[in-house]
C-alpha positions as CSV (number, residue, x, y, z in Angstrom):
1,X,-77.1,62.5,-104.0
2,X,-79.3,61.0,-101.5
3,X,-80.3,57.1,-100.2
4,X,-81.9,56.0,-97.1
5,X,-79.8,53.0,-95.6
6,X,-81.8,50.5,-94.2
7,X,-81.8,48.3,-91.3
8,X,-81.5,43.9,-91.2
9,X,-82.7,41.5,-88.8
10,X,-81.5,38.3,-88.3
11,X,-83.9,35.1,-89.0
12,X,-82.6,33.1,-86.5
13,X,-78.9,32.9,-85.8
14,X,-76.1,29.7,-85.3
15,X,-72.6,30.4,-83.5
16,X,-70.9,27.2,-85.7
17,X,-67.4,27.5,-84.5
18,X,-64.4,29.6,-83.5
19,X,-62.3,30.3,-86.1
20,X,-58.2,30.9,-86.0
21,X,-58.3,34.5,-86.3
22,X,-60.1,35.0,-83.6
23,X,-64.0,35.6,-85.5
24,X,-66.8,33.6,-85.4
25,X,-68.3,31.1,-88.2
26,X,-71.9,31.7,-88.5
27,X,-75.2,30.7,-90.0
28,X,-78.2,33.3,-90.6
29,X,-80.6,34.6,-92.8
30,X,-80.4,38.4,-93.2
31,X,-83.4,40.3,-94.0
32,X,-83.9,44.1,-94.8
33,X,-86.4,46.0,-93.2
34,X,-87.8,49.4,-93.8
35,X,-86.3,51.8,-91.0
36,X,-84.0,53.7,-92.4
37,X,-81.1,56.4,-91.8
38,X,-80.7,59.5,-94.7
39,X,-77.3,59.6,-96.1
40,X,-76.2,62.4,-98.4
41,X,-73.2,63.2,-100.4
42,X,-72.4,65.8,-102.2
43,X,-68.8,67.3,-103.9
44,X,-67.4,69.8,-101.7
45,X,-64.1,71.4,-102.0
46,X,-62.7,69.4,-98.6
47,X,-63.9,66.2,-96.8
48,X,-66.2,66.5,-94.5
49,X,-69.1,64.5,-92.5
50,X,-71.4,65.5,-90.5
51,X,-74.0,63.5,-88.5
52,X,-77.5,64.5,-87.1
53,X,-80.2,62.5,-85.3
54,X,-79.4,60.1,-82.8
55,X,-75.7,60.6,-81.5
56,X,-73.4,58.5,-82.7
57,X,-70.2,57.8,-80.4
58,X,-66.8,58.0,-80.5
59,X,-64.3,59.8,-83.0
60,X,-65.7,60.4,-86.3
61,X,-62.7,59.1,-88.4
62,X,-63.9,55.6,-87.1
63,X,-67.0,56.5,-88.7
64,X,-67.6,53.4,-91.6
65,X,-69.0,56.4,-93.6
66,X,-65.9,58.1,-93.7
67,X,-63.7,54.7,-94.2
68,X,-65.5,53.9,-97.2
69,X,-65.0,57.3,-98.7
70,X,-61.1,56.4,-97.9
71,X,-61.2,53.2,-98.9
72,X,-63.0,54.5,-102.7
73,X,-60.4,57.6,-102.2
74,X,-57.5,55.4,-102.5
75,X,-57.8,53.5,-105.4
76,X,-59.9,56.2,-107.2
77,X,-59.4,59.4,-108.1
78,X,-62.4,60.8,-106.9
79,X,-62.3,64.8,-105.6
80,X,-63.9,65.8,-101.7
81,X,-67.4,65.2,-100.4
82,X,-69.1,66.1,-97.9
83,X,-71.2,63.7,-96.3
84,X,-74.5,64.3,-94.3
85,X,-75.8,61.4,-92.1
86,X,-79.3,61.6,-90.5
87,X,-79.1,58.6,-88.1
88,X,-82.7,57.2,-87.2
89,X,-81.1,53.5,-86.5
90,X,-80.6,52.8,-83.5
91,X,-76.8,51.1,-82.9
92,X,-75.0,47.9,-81.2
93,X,-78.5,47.2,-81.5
94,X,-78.3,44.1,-83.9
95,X,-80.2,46.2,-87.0
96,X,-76.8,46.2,-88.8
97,X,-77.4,50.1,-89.2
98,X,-73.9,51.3,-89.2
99,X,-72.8,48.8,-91.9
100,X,-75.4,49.7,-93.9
101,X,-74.4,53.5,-93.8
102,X,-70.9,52.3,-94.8
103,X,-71.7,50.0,-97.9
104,X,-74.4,52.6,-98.9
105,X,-71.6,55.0,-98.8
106,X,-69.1,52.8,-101.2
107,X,-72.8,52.6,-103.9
108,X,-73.2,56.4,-103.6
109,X,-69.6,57.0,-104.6
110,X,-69.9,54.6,-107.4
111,X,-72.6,56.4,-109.1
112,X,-72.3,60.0,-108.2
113,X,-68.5,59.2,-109.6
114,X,-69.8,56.9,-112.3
115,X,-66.7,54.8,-111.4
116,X,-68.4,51.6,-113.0
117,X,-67.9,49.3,-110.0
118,X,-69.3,45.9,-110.3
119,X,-71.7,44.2,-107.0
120,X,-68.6,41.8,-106.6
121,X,-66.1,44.6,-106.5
122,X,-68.2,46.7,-104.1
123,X,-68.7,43.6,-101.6
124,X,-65.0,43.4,-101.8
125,X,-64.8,47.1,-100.5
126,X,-67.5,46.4,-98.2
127,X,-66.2,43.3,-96.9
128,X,-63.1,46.0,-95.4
129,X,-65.3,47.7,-93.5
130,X,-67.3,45.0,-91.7
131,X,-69.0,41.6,-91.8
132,X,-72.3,42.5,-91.9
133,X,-71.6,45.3,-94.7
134,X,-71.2,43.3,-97.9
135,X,-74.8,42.4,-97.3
136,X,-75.8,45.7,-97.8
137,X,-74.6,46.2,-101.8
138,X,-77.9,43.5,-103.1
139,X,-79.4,44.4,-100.0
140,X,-81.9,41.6,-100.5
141,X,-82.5,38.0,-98.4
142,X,-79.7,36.2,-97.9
143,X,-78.3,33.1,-96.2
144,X,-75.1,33.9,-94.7
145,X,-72.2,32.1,-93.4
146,X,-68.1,32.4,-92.7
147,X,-67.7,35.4,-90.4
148,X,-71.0,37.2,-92.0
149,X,-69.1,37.7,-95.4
150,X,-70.3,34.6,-97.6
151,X,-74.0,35.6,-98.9
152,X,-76.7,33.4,-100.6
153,X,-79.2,35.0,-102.0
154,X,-82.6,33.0,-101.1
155,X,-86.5,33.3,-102.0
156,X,-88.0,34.7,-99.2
157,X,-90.5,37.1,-99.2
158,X,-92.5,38.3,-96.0
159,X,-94.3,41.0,-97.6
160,X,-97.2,39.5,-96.5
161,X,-96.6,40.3,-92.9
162,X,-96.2,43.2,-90.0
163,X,-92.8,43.5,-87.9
164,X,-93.2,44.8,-84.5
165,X,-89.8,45.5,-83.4
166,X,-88.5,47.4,-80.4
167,X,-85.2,48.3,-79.3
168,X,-85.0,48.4,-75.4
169,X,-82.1,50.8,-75.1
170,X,-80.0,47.9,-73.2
171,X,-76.4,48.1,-74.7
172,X,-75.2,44.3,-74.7
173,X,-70.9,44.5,-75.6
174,X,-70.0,42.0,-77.9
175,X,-67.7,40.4,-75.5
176,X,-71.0,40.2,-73.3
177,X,-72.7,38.1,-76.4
178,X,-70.2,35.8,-76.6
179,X,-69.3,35.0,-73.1
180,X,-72.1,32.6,-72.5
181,X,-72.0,30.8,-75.7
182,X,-70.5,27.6,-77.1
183,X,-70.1,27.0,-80.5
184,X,-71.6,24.0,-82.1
185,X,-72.8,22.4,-84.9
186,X,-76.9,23.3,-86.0
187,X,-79.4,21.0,-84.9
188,X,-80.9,21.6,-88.3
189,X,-80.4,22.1,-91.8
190,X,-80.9,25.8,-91.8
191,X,-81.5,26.3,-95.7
192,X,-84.3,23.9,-95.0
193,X,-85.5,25.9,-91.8
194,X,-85.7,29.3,-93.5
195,X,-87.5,27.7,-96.2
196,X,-90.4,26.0,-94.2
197,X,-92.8,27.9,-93.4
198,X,-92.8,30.8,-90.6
199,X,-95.6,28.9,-88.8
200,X,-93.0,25.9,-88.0
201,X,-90.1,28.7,-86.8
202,X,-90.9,29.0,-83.8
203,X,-88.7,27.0,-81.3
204,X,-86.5,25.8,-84.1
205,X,-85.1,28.5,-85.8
206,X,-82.9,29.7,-82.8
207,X,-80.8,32.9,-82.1
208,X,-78.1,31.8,-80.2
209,X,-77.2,34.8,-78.2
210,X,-80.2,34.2,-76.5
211,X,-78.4,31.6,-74.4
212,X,-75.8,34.4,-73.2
213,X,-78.2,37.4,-73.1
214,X,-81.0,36.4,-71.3
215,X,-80.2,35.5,-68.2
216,X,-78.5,39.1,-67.6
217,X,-81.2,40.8,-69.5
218,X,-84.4,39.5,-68.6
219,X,-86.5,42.3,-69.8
220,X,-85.2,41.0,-73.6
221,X,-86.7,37.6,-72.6
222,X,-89.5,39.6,-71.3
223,X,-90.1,41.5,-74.5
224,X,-89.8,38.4,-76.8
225,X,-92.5,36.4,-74.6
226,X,-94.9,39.8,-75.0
227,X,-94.8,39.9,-78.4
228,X,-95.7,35.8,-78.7
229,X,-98.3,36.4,-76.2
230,X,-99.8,38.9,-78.7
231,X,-100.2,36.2,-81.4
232,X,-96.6,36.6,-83.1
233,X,-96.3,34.1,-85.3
234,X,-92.5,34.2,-84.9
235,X,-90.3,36.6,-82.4
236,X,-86.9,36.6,-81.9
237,X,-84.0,38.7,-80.8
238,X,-82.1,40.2,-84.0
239,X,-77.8,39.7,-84.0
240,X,-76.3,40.0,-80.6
241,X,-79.2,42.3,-79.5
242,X,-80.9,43.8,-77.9
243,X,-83.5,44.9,-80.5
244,X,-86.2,42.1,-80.7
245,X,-88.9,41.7,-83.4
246,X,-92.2,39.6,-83.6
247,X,-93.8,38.6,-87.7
248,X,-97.3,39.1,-87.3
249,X,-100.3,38.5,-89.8
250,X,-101.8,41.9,-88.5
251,X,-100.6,44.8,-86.7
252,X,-101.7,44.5,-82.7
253,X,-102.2,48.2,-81.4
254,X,-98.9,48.6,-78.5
255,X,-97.7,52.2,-78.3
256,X,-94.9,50.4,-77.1
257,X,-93.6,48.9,-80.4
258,X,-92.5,50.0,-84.1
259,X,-94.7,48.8,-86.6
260,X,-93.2,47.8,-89.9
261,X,-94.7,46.6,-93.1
262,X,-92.4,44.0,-94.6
């Protein structure tokens, strides 16, 4: 059984405060966006997963692929798979690729199995993995807050627009992200701010890693400026970075940049 896993960007991005357990309380939007990975999984007579495409570090039992097979495995009786990750997403690039591998992972299982699993019981499974991952069982346009975890689901449809979007290939840690920032309080109402119109985002609706990024990686800064320069109606840097992405009302012609239809 095959799906493509998709990547998210981040429509704008507030650090709100600093919670007990050490996380972050945030406020975004999340958005899918068609780049995708190519996950398979198959029965097989003994685990295994095996990964292709861009290399992916580190040992593979920390793979979220391989946790949500565990994860399903232990409250299921489910038999092997093997699992076959093509990975065209770039990661720590703010695109939320990785999580989306996992959750798409936990839906696979729940059909190829036909364990029944509702949306609420797979965000659950999800939500063990990663923040970002519970986003990825809807997979549609949400407001989120808490640590990532607590989705809205909102009506926003871009479809009439172009994404450029370009990953630099500058890794930014997450320790990095957070040094230079200070939690506080939005300076707007953000369900009101996603819902305005995307001709009135830009200089409100604020990514707040910018702050910390920035000044060490001024090519990002550099990036987000070219892409307003070439009439992007909105541009920002997506999570913690470093992948940036401009909303266009026609593809510009940059050999330098993806182009994505919404």
């Amino acid at each position: 059984m095959i799906s493509f896993p998709n990547a998210k960007i981040n429509l704008g991005l507030n650090i709100v405060s600093k919670r007990e357990d050490g996380y972050h309380n945030i406020e975004s939007c999340f958005y899918p966006i068609p780049w995708y990975d190519s996950l398979e999984v198959i029965e097989a007579a003994s685990f295994a997963f095996h990964s292709y495409g861009l290399d992916i570090p580190g040992d593979a039992s920390s793979n979220l692929c391989v946790k949500a097979y565990e994860l399903i495995k232990a409250d299921h009786n489910i038999p092997a798979v093997a699992i076959h990750l093509l990975k065209n997403i770039p990661m720590g690039a703010g695109l939320g690729g990785g999580s989306a591998d996992g959750a798409f992972v936990l839906k696979l299982l729940n059909e190829l199995f036909r364990l029944n699993l509702t949306d609420t019981q797979l965000e659950t499974y999800a939500l063990q993995l990663g923040s970002d991952c519970p986003f990825f069982v809807k997979n549609e346009p949400a407001i989120t807050t808490g640590r990532g975890e607590d989705l809205k689901l909102i009506d926003l449809d871009l479809s009439d627009y172009h994404l450029a979007i370009h990953n630099p290939g500058i890794h930014v840690s997450t320790k990095e992200a957070y040094a230079g920032v200070t939690p506080q309080s939005p300076r707007n109402n953000f369900s009101n701010l996603i819902g305005s119109p995307i001709h009135e985002w830009k200089g409100l609706l604020i990514n707040d890693f910018e702050t910390s990024i920035f000044p060490n990686h001024p090519e990002i800064q550099q990036l987000k400026n070219a892409m307003y320069k070439a009439g992007a109606i909105y541009a920002s840097m997506t999570g913690s970075g470093s992948t940036v992405y401009g909303i266009f009302e026609k593809p510009i012609v940059d050999e330098k940049w993806q182009w994505l239809k919404f």
